[in-house]
N, C-alpha and C positions, 0 to 999 in steps of 0.2 A: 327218065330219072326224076325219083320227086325229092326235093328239099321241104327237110323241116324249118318250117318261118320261123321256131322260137331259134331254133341256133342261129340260122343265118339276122335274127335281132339280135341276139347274145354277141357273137362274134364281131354286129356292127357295132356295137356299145364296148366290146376292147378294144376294136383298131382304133375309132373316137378316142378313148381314155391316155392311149400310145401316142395317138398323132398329136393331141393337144399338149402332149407332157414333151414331146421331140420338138413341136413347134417352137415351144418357151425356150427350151435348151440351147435351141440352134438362134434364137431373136427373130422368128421369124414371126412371131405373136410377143407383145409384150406385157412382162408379168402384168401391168397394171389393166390393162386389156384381158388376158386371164382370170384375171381376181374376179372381175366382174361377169363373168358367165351364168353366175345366176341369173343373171338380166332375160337368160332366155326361157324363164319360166314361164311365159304363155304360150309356148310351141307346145307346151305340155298338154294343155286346151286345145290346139291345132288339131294335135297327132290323136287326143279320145276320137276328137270330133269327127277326125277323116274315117277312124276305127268304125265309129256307131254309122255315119253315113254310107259307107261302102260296105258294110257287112255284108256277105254272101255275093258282093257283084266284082267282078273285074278289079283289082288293082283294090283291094280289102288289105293287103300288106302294107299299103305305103304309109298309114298311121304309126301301126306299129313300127316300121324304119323311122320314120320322126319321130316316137319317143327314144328309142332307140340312139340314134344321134343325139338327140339332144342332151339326155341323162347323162351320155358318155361327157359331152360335152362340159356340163356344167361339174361332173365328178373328176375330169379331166384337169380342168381351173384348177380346183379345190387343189386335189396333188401336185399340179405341178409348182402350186406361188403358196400352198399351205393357207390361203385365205379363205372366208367362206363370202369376201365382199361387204361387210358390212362395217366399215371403218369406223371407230371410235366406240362402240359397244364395249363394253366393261371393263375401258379401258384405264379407268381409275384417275380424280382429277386431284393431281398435287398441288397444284393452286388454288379451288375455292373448295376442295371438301373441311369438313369441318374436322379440329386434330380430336383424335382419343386420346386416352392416359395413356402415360407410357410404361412398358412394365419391363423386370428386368431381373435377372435373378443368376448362380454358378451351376455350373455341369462337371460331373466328375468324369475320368476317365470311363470308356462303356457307356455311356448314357445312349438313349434312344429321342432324336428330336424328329417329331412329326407334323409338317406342314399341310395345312389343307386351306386353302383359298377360294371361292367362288365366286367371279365376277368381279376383276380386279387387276391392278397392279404389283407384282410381285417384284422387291429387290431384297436377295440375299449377299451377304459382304461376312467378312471374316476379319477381329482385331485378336490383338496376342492377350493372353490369359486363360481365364476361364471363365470369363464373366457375359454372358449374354444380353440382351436388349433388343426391345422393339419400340419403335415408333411408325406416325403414320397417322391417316385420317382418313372418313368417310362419307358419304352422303349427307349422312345425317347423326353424325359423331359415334354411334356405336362400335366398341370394339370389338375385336374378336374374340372367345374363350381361349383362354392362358391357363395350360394348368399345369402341373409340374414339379420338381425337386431336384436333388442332384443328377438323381440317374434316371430323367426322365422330362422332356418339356414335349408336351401339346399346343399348337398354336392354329384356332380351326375358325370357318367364317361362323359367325351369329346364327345359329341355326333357329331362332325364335323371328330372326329379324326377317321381313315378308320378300320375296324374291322378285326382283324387277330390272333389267338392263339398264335401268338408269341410278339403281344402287349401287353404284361399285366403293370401293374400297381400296386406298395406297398405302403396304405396309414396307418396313422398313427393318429386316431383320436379321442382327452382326451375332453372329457365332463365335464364339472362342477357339479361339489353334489348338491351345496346349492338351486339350482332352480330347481321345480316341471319340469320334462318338459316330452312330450309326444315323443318318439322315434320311428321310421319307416325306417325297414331296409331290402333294395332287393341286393341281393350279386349272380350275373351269372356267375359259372363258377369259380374257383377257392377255396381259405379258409378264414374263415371267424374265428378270435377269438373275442368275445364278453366279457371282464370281469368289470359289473356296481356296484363295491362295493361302498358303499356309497352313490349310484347316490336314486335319489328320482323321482321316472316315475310312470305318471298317467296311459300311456298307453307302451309297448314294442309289437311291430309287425315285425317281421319277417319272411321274405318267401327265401328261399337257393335253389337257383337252379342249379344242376351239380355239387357239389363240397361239402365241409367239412363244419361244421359249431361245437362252441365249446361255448357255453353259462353259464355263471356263476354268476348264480344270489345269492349265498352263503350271501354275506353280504351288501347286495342292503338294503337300509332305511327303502322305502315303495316302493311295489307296485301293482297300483291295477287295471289292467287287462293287459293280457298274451296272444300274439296267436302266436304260429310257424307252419309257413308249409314249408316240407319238400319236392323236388322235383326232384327224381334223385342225392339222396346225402346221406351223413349219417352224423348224429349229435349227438352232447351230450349237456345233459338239466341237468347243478347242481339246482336245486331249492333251494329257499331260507327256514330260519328258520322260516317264518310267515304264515298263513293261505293265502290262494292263492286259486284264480280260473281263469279255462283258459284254450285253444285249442289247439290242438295239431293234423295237416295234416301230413302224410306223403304216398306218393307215388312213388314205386318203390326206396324203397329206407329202412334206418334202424337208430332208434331213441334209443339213450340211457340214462334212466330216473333216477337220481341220487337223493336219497329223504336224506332227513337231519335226523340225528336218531332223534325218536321217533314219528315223523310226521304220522299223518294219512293220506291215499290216496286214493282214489274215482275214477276210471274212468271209464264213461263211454263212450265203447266201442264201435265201429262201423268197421266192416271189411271186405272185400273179399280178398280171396286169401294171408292171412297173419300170422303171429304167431306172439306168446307174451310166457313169462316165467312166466307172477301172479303170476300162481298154485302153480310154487315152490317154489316160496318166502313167501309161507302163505296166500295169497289175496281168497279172496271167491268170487265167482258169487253169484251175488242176484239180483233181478229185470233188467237184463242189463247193469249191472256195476261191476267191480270188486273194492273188499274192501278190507283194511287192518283191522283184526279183533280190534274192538271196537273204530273204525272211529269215529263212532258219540259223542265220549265222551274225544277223541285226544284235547290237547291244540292246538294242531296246526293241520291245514285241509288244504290238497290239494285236492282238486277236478279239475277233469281237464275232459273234452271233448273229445276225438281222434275218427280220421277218417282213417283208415288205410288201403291202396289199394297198392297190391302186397309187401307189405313190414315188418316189423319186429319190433314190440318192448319189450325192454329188460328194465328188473328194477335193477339199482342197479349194473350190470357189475364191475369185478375188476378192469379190464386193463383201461377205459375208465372212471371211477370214482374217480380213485385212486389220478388225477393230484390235 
């Protein structure tokens, strides 16, 4: 019988990505031990090297299995802790960045607010009116483009200002409750806290790439449609106490799903290369989705989407839920 070596690589760089994601799960590896798996980036040097030295003789596979392991390895970390190990990168310094002007302006009912952030500190907060406001600072005091009117506010990084990890940026920006408004928010590279109590949104999008994200939809008014994707990060999702439907990506990375007691929850599920806890929180497989027993008869219904590639979701987590 002969075996194809790319699969049996392929196949050792899933079980790797499974075992490093169940190790963390179960505390048999700890996140902070995780996070740092990049560390085995010169196995990567090992495994060419064994490749080029053994070509055509005996035992020419075992390079390839050391990459192999090891990729899993270090893309394993990534999902299971959402870090990519490199602490404090863009992470935005509130105490000695320099402050910007603050700017500040009203939204009508329907407005369209779009965030884009790169390299940085992200806090979104919500006060009652209609009046909005930013503050915050940066490196080297540059603010971000603000542009805007009622049915409409732009808030994006300096796209002239030159790009470096050690530029980041702490912005600080209060939304108004009393207007319907649709929110759209890309955050590269740093942390992102999201908390819309009160706020009233037709639409919230999110996509988090490289960094943290912390979402708290607890006691938001209304809202009605949801989509996060997650990209090289790790998050936490509190859902709110109302019937909700809505998406949910993550890739390379680890999402933590905080449900309001007594809520029912629905998702279906799509995955390579990934884990989840459902099973022992109670949730049941049925047609391609997992359920909380007697879903269909819950006062309140989460149904959600997810798409999940090399990465991890967990229901419910203490440490992560608890805030």
């Amino acid at each position: 019988m002969r075996f194809d070596r790319g699969l049996v690589g392929f196949g050792l760089f899933l079980v790797t990505i499974g075992a490093v994601m169940v190790a963390v799960r179960q505390g048999l590896i700890s996140e902070d031990l995780a996070g740092r798996a990049w560390s085995l980036w010169p196995l990567i040097l090992i495994g060419i090297g064994l490749s080029i030295v053994l070509a055509g003789r005996p035992g020419a596979a075992i390079g390839g299995l050391v990459l192999a392991i090891t990729f899993g390895a270090m893309l394993g970390g990534v999902a299971a802790t959402g870090s990519l190990g490199f602490a404090g990168l863009c992470s935005g310094d509130r105490d000695r960045g320099t402050p910007f002007a603050d700017a500040s302006g009203d939204l009508a009912s329907g407005a369209r607010v779009s965030v884009r952030q790169s390299c940085g500190d992200l806090t979104i907060a919500t006060v009652a009116g209609s009046r909005w406001s930013l503050s915050g600072n940066s490196t080297e005091g540059r603010a971000p483009r603000v542009e805007g009117d009622a049915s409409s506010l732009t808030v994006d990084s300096d796209e002239d200002a030159p790009f470096s990890l050690s530029a980041t940026s702490a912005w600080d920006l209060v939304l108004p409750r009393d207007p319907a408004v649709a929110l759209e928010i890309e955050a590269n590279a740093g942390a992102a806290r999201i908390a819309l109590g009160g706020a009233t949104l037709t639409r919230l999008d999110i996509r988090r790439n490289a960094g943290t994200l912390e979402v708290d939809l607890r006691d938001v008014a209304a809202i009605d449609e949801l989509r996060v994707q997650l990209n090289a990060g790790s998050a936490t999702l509190r859902l709110p106490a109302r019937s909700l439907t809505g998406t949910l990506d993550v890739n390379a990375g680890s999402a933590s799903i905080c449900l309001p007691p007594g809520a029912g929850l629905r998702v279906v599920l799509e995955s390579v290369a990934a884990s989840n806890d459902f099973g022992g929180h109670g949730l049941i497989e049925r047609d391609g989705a997992w359920e909380t027993p007697g879903y269909a008869t819950a006062t309140i219904r989460i149904g959600l989407r997810a798409e999940v590639n090399a990465g991890s979701l967990s229901l419910d987590p203490v440490r992560p839920c608890a805030g």
